[in-house]
Structure formats: structure tokens, C-alpha cells
C-alpha positions in Angstrom: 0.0 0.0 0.0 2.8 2.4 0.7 4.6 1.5 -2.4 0.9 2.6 -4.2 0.8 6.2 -2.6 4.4 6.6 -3.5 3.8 5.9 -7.4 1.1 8.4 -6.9 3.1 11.2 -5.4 5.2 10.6 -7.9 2.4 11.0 -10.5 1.3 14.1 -8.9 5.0 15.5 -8.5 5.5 14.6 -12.5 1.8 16.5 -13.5 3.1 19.5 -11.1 7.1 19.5 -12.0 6.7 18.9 -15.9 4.1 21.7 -17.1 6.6 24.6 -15.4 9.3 22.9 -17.0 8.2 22.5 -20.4 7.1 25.8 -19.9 10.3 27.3 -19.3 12.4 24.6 -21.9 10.2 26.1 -24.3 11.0 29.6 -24.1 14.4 28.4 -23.7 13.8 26.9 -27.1 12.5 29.7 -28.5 15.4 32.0 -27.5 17.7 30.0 -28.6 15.9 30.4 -31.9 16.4 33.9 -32.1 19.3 33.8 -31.1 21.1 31.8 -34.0 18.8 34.0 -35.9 19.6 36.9 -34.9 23.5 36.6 -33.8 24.8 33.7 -35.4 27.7 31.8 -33.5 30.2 34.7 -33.1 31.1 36.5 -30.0 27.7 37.6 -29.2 26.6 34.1 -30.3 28.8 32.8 -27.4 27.7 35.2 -24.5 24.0 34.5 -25.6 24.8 30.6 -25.4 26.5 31.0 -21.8 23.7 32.7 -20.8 21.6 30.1 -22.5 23.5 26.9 -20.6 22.9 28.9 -17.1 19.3 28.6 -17.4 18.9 25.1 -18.2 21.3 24.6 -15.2 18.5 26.6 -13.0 15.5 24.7 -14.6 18.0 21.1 -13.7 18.3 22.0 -10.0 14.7 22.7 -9.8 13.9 19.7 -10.9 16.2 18.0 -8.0 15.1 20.2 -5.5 11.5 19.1 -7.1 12.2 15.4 -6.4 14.2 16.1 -2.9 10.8 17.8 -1.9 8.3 15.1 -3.2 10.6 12.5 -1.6 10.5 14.6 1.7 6.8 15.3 1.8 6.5 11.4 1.6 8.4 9.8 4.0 7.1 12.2 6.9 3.3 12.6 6.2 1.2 10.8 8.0 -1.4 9.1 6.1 -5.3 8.0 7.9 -4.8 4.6 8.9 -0.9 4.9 9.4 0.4 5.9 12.7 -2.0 4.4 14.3 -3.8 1.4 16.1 -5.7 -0.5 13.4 -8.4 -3.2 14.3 -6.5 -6.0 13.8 -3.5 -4.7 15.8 -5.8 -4.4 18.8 -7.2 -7.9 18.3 -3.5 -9.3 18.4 -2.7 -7.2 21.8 -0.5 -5.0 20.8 -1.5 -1.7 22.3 1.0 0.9 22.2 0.6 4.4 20.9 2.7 5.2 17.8 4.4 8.2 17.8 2.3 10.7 15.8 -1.1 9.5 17.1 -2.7 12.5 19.1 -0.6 15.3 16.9 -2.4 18.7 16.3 -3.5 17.4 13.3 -6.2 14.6 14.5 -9.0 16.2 15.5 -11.0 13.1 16.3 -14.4 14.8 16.5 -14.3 16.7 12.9 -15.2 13.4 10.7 -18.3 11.2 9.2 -20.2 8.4 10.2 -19.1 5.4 7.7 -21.2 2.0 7.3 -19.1 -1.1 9.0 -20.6 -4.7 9.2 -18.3 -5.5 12.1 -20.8 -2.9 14.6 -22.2 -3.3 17.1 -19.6 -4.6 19.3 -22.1 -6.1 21.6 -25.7 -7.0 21.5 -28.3 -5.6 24.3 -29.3 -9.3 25.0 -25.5 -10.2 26.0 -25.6 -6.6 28.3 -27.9 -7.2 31.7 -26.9 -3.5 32.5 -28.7 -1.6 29.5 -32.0 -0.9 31.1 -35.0 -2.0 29.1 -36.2 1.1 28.1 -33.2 1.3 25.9 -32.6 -2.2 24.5 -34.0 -0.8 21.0 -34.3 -4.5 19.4 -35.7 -6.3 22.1 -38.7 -3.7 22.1 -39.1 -4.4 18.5 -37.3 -2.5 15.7 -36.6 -4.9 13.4 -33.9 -2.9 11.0 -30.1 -3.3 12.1 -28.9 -0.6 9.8 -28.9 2.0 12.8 -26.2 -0.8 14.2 -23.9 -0.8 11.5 -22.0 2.9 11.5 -18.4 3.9 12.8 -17.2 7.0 13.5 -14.2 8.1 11.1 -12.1 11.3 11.2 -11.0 12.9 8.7 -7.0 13.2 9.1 -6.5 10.3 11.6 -7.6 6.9 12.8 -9.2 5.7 16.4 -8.4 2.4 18.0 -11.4 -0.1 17.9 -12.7 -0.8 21.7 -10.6 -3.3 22.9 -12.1 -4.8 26.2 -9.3 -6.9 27.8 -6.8 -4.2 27.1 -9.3 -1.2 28.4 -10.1 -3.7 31.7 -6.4 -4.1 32.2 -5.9 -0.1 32.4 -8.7 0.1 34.9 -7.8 -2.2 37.4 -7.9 -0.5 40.9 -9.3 2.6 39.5 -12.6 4.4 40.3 -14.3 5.7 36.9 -17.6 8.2 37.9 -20.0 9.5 35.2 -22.0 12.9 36.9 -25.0 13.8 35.0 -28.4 13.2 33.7 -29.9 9.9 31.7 -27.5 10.8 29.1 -24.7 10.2 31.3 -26.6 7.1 33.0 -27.0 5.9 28.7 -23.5 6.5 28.5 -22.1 4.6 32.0 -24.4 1.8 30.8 -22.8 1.4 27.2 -19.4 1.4 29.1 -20.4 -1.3 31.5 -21.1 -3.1 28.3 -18.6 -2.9 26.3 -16.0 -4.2 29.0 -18.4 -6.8 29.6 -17.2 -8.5 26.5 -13.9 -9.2 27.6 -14.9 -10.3 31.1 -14.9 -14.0 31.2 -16.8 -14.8 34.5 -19.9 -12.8 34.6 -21.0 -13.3 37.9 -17.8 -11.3 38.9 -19.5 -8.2 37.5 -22.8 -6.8 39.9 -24.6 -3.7 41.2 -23.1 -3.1 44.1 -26.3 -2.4 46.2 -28.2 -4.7 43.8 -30.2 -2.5 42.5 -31.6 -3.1 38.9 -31.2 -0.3 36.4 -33.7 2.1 36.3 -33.9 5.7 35.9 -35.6 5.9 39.5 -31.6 5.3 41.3 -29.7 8.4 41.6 -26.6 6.6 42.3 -25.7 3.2 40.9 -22.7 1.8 40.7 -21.2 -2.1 38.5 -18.1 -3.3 40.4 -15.8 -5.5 37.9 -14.5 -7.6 40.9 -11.5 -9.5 39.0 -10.5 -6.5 38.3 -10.8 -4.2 40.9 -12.6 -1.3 39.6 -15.8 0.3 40.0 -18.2 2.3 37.8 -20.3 4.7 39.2 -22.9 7.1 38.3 -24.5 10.0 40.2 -27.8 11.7 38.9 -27.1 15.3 39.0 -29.0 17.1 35.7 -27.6 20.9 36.3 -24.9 19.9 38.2 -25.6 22.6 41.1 -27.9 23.0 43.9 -31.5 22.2 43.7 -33.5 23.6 46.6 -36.6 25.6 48.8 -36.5 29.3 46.9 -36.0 32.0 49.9 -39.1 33.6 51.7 -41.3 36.0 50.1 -41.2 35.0 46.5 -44.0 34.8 43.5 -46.1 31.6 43.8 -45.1 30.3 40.7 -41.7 29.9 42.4 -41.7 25.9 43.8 -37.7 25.8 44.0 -34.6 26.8 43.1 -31.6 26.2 41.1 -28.4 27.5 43.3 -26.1 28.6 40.4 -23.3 29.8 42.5 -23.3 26.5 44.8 -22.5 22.6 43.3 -24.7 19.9 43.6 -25.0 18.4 47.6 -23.1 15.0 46.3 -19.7 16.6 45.0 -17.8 15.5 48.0 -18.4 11.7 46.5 -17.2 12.6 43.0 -14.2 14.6 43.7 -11.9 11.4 44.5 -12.5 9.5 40.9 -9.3 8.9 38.4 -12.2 9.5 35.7 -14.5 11.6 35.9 -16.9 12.6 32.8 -18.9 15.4 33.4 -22.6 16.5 31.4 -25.5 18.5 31.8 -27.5 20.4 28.6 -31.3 18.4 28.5 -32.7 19.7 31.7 -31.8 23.4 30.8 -34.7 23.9 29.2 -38.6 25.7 29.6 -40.0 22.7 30.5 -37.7 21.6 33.0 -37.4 25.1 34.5 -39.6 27.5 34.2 -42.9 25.7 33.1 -42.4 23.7 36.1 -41.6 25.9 38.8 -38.2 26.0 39.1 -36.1 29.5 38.9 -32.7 30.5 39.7 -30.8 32.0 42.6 -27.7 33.4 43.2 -26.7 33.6 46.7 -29.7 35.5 48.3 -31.7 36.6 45.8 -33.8 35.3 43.1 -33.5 36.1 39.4 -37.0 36.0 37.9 -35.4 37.7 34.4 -32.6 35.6 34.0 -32.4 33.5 30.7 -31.6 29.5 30.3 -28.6 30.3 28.7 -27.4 32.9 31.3 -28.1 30.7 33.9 -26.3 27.6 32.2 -22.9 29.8 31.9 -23.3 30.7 35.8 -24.1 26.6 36.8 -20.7 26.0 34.0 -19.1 28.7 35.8 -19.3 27.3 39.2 -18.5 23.5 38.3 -15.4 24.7 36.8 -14.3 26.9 39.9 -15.3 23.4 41.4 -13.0 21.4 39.8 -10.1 23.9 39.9 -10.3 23.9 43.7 -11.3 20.7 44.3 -10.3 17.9 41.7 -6.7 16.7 41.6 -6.1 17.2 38.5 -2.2 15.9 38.5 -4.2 12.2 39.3 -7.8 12.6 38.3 -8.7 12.9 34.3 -11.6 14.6 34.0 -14.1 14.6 31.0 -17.3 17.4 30.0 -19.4 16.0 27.2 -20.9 18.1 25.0 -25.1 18.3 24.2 -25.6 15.8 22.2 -28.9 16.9 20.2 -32.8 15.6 20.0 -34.2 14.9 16.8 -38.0 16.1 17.9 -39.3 17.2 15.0 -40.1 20.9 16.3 -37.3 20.8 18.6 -38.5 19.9 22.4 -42.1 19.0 21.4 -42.9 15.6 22.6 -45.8 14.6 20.4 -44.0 14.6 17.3 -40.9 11.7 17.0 -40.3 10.2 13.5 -36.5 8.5 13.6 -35.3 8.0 10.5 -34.1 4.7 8.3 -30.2 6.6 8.2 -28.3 9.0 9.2 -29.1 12.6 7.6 -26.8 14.0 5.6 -27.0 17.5 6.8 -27.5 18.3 10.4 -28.1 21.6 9.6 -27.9 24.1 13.1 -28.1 21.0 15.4 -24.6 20.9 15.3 -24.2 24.1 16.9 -26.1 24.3 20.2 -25.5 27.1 21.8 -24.9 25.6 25.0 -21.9 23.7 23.8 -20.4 26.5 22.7 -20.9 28.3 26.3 -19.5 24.9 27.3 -16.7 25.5 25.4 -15.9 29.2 26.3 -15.7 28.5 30.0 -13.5 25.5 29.8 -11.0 27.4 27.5 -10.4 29.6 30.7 -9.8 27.0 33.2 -6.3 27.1 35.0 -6.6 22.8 35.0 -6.8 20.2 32.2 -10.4 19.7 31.2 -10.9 17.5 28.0 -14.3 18.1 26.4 -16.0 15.5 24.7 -16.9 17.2 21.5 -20.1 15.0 20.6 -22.6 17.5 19.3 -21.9 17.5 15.7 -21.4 13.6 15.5 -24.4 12.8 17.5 -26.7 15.4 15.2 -26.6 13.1 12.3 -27.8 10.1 14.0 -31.9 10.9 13.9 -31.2 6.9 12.9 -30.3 6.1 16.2 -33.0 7.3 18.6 -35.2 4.7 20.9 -38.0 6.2 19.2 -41.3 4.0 19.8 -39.1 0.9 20.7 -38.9 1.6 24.1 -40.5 -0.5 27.5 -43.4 2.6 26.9 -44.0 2.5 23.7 -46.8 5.1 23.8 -44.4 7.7 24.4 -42.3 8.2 21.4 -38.6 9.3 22.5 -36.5 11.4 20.1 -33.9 12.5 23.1 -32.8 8.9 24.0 -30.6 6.9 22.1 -30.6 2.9 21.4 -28.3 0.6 23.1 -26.3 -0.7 21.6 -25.7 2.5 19.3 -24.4 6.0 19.7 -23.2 6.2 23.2 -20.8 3.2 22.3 -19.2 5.8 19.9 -19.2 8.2 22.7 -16.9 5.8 24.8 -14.8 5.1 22.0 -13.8 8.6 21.5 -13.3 8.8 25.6 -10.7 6.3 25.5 -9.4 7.4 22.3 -8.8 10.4 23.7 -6.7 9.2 27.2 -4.3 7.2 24.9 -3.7 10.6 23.3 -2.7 12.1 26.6 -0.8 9.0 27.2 -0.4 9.4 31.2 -0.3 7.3 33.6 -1.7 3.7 32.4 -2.9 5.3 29.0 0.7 5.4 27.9 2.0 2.3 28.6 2.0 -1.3 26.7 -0.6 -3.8 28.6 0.5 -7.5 28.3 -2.7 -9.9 27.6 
């Protein structure tokens, strides 16, 4: 294969070296033309032919310096696929990071969904930890295609989920998703995923025996053989949620504290991972329309908008983790909104999921609240990777639970099928800590 894309940089060096150079032979032609023409082979005929000899010697080093460059340019590119961790490299155990993998130029959220037979990576039958509501083909869709997409970027490769070599990296650590059911969808595809390459499957349990449900604000799947937990606290604004102070409006029924984190912190803060989201509560209808308003300190602020009050909440979860989280041991994770594919936006009457993905997202890949995300993590003083899903997850209107859920009366354009989307999601997580290669994410793992 390399031996192909040289011939063709050589192909494209010939197309781009030989016009100039034909080019300029044939205006040295021409001159030399006119120039036994018009001064014969005589003294003048013998300074216009050293002249003459001095550019064909320019136009010959071009052409080296032409083939020096072409030769450079190959042997340190970096093609997609090369560099990197490839499918069947991960299936054979070896699990290092190639130099070049991570660089400034893989961007592993700018890319397109491609069609792959070899997805899903696990079925929702094989998976007692997806709750029903989100096992998709046991409720009844019969069409797989939803199943069958990858994530690509455009300039780079990702390494396929590899389960014994990602349950291997997590012995003895904690791993704590903070959020709302997106973050539960997510720490369920996780606990999934590893499954796969857990041999004894009694050794993996709730650890208060508690069956999934979206009822539990805190459940948590030990891996026993391995020594790891994975947790997940119910938190959907990620700050305080409480009685409003005396002598407000009736319509007022609570709070949100903007300027004070959520009650549970204390039982995040000691995590080695720790993925962080929050974007489907902010809305009317989980505000507003329901009674809730916000408060800072004190006072209550009748007039303040959603988005205001989300860059407040963001505000103070990032002066939480600057204070609080060691960063120097703890990798901690925001993912991005991922979209709903209502059909006029948060109305819930109207849920038609489509057969593929759609070509053009159009503005759902550009939610305002992940760019507010983005502005306040930018000015952290500690390292916060964000999960850039928004754009990725706005093409998938494929990949919703739709009416194939345990309530099937209620159509659900918000939620996503398991297995499906949030795999992708987890993919790109632990794509993304081999990048920053610390700690156990830079070093080989024997299987």
C-alpha cells in the first residue's frame, strides 16, 4: 500500500514539475531560436549561449530540488490509517501508541459516520446492565442498519474498543460519570462494552443490587476480577437544587443555586475518571414551566435567561473542579449536548426516527450551550478535555429509541438505542486518554 501512494506522489509530482518545466524549456527553445537567428555563433553568439546553458542549469536544480521535496513530503506525512492502532493490531494485543497519534492534526471529533458490518460490538441481549427502556431491538425495531456505522475522522484513525486491554488499564481505579440519563446511557454502554472481555460474569454486579432504572440516583457495577468500580451520580444541572428563599411569586416551587455545586460533590471529587454533562434539563420545560427558577446567593432572578443561567451553573463546576479535583491524578471529561431529533425541537408529540443518518444536520450541530460549554472550559487554570459530541451525534436521527422503548406510547427522540451511539461516545473517551498517554494510558498492557 505504501509502495501505491508513493507511485502516486510521484504522479502528482511529474503533473506539477513537468508543465513549469516545459514551460520554461520552451521559451528556452524559442530563445535559442532567435538567437542563431539573430547573432549567429560569433562572440555575441557565445555570451548568448553561456547565458543560454545557465538557465537550463537553473531549470535542472529545480527539478532535483522538485524530487528532494516530493521524496520529503512522503516519508514524513502521516497518512489515515498509518500511525496508528488499526483493528487487527488491537485484536493481536498490541497496544501501544505510535508516535504521531494525538498530533495537532487529528481532530477526532471533525469526521463522518461510515457504514461497517463489524458494529455493534455487543448485543443488548449479552448486556444485563442496559435498562430496558433502551434495548431498542428487544422492544421491537426490526432494521439493524442504525447498528452498522463507525465513526471516522477525517485526518486520523481511532483504535477499535478493545475490552481486555481497556479492563487491564482500569484495574484499581474508580471511573464516575455525573449527569443526567445521558450520562446514565453512556455509563451503561461502558459497563457493556467491557463486559465482553470479562470472562466470568457473575464477577460483574450492582453493588447495592439494585436493577437499572432511571428511578436510582446513584448506581454503581463493580468488575470484581478487576478491581474497579463504575459509578454514576444523577445530578441534571450539576448545582444545587433547593426551597427558593421567603417571600417569592407563587409560581416559584424551587430553586436552582447557580453559585453553589450539587450536595453530592464530595463523593465525586476522589475519581481517576471523571466525565462530566448536563444540557437536557436546561430547558422551559424543565425550569420555568415547572416551577423551578434561579438564585444566586440571596436573591432570586425571575429575568434571567436558560442560557445565562447555564454559563453561571458551568461557571461554578469549573471553579469546582479547579479547587477541588486533583487534576495531577484525576482525568476529568465534559461531554458536549448531544442533540434531540424532535421534529419541532422539544415538542414531545411529534418523534419520527429516521431509516439513516441525515446528511445534513443543519444548526443541530451548533447548540448554543456547547459553545458556552466551550468558552468556560477554555479559561480553566486545569486540564479539562471536552468530549466534542454535538456534531457527530446530530446526524444520527437513525439512532434514537423512538417508539421501541418499554413505553412504547411515548415516542422518544432524546434517547438513544443501546447498543448505538453512546458506544461511539466511549470510544472517542478512550481514544482520547491514549492521546494524553499518562499514567496507564501510555504504557503497553500485556494480555
Amino acid at each position: 500500500m505504501r509502495g501505491r501512494r508513493l507511485y502516486h506522489y510521484f504522479v502528482s509530482a511529474y503533473v506539477s514539475i513537468t508543465k513549469p518545466l516545459s514551460t520554461a524549456l520552451g521559451a528556452l527553445t524559442l530563445q535559442n531560436h532567435f538567437a542563431q537567428r539573430n547573432y549567429g555563433f560569433g562572440s555575441g553568439g557565445l555570451h548568448k549561449n553561456g547565458h543560454q546553458c545557465l538557465c537550463y542549469l537553473a531549470v535542472l536544480l529545480l527539478f532535483i530540488y522538485s524530487i528532494i521535496f516530493t521524496c520529503h513530503r512522503f516519508f514524513h506525512s502521516k497518512f489515515p490509517g498509518e500511525g496508528f492502532i488499526s483493528s487487527s493490531q488491537l485484536d493481536a494485543g498490541v497496544n501501544h501508541v505510535i508516535e504521531g497519534y494525538g498530533s495537532n492534526n487529528c481532530d477526532i471529533f471533525s469526521g463522518k459516520w461510515v457504514p461497517d458490518s463489524t458494529y455493534p460490538l455487543y448485543t443488548a441481549s449479552s448486556c444485563p446492565f442496559a435498562e430496558l427502556g433502551f434495548r431498542c431491538q428487544n422492544n421491537g425495531r426490526e432494521d439493524k442498519d442504525y447498528l452498522k456505522w463507525r465513526w471516522q475522522p477525517l485526518r486520523c484513525d481511532i483504535p477499535r474498543f478493545n475490552a481486555p486491554d481497556i479492563l487491564r488499564r482500569l484495574q484499581g481505579l474508580r471511573v464516575v460519570f455525573v449527569g443526567d440519563s445521558m450520562a446514565r446511557t453512556q455509563w451503561e454502554s461502558l459497563i457493556c462494552l467491557l463486559m465482553q472481555g470479562v470472562a466470568d460474569r457473575q464477577s460483574v454486579y450492582e453493588v447495592n443490587g439494585n436493577n437499572i432504572t432511571k428511578r436510582i440516583p446513584y448506581l454503581g457495577v463493580r468488575f470484581s476480577t478487576f478491581n474497579f468500580t463504575i459509578e454514576y451520580y444523577r445530578s441534571p444541572f450539576l448545582v444545587r437544587k433547593g426551597i427558593p428563599p421567603k417571600h417569592v411569586p407563587r409560581r416559584v416551587h424551587s430553586t436552582l443555586k447557580l453559585d453553589k455545586p450539587d450536595v453530592a460533590n464530595k463523593k465525586w471529587r476522589e475519581a481517576d475518571l471523571l466525565i462530566f454533562n448536563a444540557g437536557h434539563w436546561w430547558t422551559p420545560f424543565k425550569t420555568y414551566e415547572m416551577g423551578c427558577y434561579f438564585q444566586v446567593g440571596d436573591t432570586l432572578k425571575l429575568g434571567m435567561t436558560i442560557h445565562d443561567a447555564y454559563r453561571k451553573a458551568i461557571s461554578t463546576w469549573a471553579s469546582w473542579v479547579e479547587s477541588t479535583v486533583n487534576t495531577s491524578r484525576t482525568h476529568v471529561f465534559f461531554r458536549s449536548f448531544e442533540p434531540s431529533h424532535w421534529r419541532n425541537s422539544f415538542t414531545t408529540n411529534v418523534c419520527k426516527v429516521s431509516r439513516y443518518p441525515i446528511s445534513d444536520p443543519g444548526n443541530l450541530g451548533e447548540y448554543p450551550l456547547s459553545q458556552i460549554l466551550l468558552d468556560v472550559v477554555t479559561r480553566m487554570k486545569v486540564p479539562v478535555t471536552i468530549l466534542n459530541v454535538t456534531t457527530l451525534s446530530a446526524y444520527r436521527s437513525d439512532a434514537h429509541v423512538g417508539q421501541w422503548s418499554d413505553m412504547p406510547s411515548v415516542p422518544d427522540c432524546s434517547h438513544w438505542c443501546l447498543p448505538g451511539v453512546p458506544d461511539m461516545w466511549n470510544e472517542l473517551l478512550f481514544a482520547s486518554l491514549l492521546m494524553k498517554g499518562r499514567g496507564v494510558w501510555g504504557t503497553d498492557i500485556t494480555l
